[in-house]
N, CA and C of each residue as an Amber inpcrd file, in Angstrom:
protein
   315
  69.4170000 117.2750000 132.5840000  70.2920000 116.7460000 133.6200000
  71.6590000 116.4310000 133.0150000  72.6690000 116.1990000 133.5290000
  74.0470000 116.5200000 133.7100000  74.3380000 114.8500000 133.1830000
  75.2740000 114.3070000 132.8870000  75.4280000 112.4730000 133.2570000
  76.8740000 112.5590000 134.1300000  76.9800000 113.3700000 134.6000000
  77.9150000 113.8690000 135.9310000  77.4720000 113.0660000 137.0600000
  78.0030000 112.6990000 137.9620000  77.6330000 111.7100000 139.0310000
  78.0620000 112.2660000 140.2620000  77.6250000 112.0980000 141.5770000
  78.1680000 112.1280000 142.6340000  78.8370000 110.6790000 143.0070000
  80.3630000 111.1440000 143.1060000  80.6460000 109.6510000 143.4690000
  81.1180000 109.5380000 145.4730000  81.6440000 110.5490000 145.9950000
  81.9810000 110.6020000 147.2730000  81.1520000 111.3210000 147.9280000
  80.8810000 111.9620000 149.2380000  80.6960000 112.8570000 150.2080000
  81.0100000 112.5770000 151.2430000  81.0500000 113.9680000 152.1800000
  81.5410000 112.6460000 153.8170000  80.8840000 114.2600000 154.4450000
  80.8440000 114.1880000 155.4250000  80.6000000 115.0910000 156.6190000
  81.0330000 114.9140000 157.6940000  81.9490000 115.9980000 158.2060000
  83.0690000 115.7940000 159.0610000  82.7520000 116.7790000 160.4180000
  82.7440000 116.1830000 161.1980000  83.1660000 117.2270000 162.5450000
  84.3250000 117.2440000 163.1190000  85.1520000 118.8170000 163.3960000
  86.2460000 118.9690000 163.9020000  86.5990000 119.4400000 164.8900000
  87.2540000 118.5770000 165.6790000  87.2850000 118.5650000 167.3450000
  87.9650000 120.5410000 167.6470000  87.4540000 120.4250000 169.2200000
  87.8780000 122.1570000 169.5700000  86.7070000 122.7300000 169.1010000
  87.6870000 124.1410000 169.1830000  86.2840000 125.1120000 168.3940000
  85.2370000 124.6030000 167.2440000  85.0610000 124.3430000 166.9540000
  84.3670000 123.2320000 166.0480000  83.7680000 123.6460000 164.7880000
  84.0010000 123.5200000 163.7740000  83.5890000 123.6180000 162.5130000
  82.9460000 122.1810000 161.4980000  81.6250000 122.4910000 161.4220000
  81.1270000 121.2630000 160.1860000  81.5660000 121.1250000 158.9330000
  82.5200000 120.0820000 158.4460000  82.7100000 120.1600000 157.3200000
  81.8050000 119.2710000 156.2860000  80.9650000 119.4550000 154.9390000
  81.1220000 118.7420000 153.7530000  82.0560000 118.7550000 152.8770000
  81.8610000 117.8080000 151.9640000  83.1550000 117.7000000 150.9310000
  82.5740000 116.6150000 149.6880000  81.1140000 117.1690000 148.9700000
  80.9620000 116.6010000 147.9130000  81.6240000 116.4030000 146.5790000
  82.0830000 115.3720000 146.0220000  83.1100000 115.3610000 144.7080000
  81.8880000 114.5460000 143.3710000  81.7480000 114.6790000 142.3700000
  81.4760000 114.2940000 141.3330000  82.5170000 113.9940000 140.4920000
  81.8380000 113.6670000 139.1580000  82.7220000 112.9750000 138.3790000
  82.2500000 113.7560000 136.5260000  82.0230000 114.9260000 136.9620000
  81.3900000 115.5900000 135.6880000  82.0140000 116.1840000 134.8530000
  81.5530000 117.2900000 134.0640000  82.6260000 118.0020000 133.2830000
  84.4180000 118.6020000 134.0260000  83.7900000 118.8540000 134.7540000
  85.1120000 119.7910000 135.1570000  85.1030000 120.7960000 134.7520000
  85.8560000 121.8430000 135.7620000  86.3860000 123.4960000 135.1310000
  87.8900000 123.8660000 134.8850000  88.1500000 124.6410000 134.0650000
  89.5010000 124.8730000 133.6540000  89.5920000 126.1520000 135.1430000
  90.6780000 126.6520000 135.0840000  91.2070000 127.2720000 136.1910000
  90.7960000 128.5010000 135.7370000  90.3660000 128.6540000 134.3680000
  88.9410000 130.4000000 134.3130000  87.7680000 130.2900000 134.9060000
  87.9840000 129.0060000 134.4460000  85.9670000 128.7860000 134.8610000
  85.6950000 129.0790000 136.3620000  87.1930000 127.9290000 137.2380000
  87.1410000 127.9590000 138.3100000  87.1420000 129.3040000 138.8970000
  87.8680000 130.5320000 138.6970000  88.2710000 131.5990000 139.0810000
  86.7030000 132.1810000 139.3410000  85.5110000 131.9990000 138.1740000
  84.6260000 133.0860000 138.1930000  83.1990000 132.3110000 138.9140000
  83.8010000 131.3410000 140.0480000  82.6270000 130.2440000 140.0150000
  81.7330000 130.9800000 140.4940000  82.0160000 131.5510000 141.6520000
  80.9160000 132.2460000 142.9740000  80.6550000 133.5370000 142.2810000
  80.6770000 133.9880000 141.0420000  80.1420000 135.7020000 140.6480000
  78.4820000 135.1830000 140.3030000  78.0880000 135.7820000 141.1790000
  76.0780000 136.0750000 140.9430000  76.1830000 136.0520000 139.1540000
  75.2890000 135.1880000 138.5440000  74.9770000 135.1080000 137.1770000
  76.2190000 135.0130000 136.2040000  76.9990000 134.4000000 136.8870000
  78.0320000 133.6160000 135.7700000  78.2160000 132.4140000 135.7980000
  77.5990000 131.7210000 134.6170000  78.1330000 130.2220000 133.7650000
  80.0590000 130.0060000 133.6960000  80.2230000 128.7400000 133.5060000
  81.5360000 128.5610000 133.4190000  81.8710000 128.7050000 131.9140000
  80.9250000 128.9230000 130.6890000  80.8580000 128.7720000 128.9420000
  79.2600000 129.1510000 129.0920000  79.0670000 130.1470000 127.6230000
  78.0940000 130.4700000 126.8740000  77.1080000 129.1960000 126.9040000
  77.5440000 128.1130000 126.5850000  76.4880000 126.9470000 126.4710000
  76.1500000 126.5360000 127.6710000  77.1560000 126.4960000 128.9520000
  76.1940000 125.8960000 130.1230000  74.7510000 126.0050000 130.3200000
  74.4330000 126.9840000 130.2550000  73.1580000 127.3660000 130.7480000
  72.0040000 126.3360000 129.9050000  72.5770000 126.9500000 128.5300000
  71.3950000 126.0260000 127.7200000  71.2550000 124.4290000 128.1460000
  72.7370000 123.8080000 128.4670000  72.8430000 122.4790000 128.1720000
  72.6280000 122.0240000 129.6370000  73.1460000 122.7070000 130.6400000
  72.3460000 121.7160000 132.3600000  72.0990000 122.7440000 132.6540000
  71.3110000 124.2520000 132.1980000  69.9820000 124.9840000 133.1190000
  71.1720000 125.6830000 133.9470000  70.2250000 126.4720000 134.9300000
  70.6470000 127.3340000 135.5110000  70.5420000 128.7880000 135.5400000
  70.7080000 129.8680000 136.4690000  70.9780000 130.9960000 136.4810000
  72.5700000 131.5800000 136.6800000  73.1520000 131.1280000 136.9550000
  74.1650000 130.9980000 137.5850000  74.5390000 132.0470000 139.4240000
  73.4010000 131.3260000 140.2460000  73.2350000 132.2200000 141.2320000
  73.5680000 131.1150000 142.2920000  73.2010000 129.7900000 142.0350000
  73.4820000 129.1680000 143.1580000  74.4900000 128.7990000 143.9010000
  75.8630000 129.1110000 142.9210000  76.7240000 129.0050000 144.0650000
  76.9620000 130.0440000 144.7800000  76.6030000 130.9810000 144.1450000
  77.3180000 132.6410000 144.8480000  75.9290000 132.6840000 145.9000000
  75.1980000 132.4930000 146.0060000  74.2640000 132.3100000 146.9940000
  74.3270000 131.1700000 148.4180000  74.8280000 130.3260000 147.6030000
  75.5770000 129.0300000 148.8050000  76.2690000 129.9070000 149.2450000
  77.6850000 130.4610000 148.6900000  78.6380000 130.8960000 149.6440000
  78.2890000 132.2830000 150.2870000  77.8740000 132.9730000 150.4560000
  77.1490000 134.0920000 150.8600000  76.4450000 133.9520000 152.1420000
  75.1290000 133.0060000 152.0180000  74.9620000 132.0460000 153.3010000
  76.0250000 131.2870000 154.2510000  76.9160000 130.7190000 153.4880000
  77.6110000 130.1560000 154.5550000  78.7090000 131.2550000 154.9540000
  79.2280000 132.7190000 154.5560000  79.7260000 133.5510000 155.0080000
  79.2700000 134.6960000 156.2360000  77.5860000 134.5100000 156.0870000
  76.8850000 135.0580000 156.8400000  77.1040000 133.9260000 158.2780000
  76.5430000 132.9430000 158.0450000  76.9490000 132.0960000 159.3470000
  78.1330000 132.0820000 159.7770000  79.3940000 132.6000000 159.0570000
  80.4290000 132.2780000 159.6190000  81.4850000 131.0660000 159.0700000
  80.8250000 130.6970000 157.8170000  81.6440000 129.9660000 157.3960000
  82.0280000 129.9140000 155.4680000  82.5170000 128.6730000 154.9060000
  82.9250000 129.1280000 153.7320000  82.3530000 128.0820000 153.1400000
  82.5240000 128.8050000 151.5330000  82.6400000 127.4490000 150.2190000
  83.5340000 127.8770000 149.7070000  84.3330000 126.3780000 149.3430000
  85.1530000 126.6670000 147.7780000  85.2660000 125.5640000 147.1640000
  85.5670000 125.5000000 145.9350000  86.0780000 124.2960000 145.0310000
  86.9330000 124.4230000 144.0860000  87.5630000 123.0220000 143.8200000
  88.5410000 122.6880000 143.5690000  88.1240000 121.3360000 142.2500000
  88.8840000 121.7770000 140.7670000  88.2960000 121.0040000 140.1440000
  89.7590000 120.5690000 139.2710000  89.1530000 119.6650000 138.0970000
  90.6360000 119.2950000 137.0210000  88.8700000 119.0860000 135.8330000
  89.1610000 119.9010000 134.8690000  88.4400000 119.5480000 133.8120000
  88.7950000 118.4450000 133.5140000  87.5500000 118.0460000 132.7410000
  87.7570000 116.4210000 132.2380000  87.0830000 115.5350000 133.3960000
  87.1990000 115.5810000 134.5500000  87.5820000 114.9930000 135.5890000
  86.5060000 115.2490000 136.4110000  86.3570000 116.2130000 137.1260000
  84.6060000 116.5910000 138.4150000  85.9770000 117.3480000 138.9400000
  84.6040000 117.3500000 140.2290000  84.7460000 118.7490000 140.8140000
  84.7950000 118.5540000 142.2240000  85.2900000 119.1810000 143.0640000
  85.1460000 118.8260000 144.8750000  84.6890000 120.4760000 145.4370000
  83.8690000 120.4330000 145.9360000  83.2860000 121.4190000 146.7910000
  83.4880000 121.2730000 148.1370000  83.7100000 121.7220000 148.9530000
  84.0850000 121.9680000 150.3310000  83.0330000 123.2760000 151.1490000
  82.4110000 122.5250000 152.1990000  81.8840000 124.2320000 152.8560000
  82.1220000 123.6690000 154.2380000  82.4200000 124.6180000 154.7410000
  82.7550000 124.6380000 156.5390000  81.5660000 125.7470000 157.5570000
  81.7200000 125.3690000 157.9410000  80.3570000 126.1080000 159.3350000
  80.4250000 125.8230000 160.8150000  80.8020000 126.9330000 161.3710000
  81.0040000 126.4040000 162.5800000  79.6920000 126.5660000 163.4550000
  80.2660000 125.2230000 163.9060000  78.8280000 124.9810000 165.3230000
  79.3360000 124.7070000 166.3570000  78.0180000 124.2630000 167.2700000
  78.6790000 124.2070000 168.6340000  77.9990000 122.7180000 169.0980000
  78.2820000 121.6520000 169.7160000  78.2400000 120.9580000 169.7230000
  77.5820000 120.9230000 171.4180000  76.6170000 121.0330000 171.7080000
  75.8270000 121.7480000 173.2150000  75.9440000 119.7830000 174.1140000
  76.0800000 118.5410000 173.4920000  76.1000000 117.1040000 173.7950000
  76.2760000 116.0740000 173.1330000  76.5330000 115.2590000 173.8270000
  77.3750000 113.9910000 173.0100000  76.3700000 112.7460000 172.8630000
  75.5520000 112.7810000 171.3610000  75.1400000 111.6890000 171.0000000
  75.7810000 110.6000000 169.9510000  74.9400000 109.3480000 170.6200000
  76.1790000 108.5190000 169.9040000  75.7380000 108.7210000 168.5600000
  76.4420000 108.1430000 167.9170000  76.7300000 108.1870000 166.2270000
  75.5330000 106.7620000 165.8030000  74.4420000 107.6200000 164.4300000
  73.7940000 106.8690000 163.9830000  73.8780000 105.6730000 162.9080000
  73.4630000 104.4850000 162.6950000  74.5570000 103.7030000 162.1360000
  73.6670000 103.8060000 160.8410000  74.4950000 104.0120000 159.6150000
  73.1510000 103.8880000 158.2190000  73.8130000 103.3310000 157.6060000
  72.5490000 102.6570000 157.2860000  72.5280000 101.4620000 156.4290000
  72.5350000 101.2380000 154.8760000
């Protein structure tokens, strides 16, 4: 395991045509703007050592975004090495009624 943290998320709905947004951010390694470039390629690590040191194939993001392109929507992220990382995916839905909002605790 990573000692990377999730520190935010939110889940957003956007009025009109309507698209679901997430927007998970951590607080982990970070990627340099190579790493970032090759995030979504099927079986690519961001460095030779990722794999060994937090696991992986490197399929799951290019598989996230693939799915959410098939539905109609996207991933991307946005990082500062050193620092974490923010992921973003959008999906549009349709919103068929208006329930109220659940309160959690």
């Amino acid at each position: 395991m990573t000692n990377s943290r999730l520190t935010a998320g939110t889940i957003t709905v956007l009025p009109g045509p309507t698209s679901g947004l997430t927007r998970p951010s951590d607080t982990g390694i970070g990627m340099t703007a190579e790493q970032l470039a090759k995030l979504f390629q099927a079986f690519s690590q961001a460095e030779a050592s990722t794999q060994q040191k937090y696991a992986g194939t490197g399929l799951g993001l290019a598989i996230s975004r693939k799915f959410c392109q098939l539905m109609g929507g996207e991933v991307t992220a946005r990082s500062e090495y050193g620092k974490g990382s923010t992921f973003t995916m959008t999906l549009p839905i349709e919103v068929t009624e208006k329930v109220p909002a659940a309160k959690v605790s």
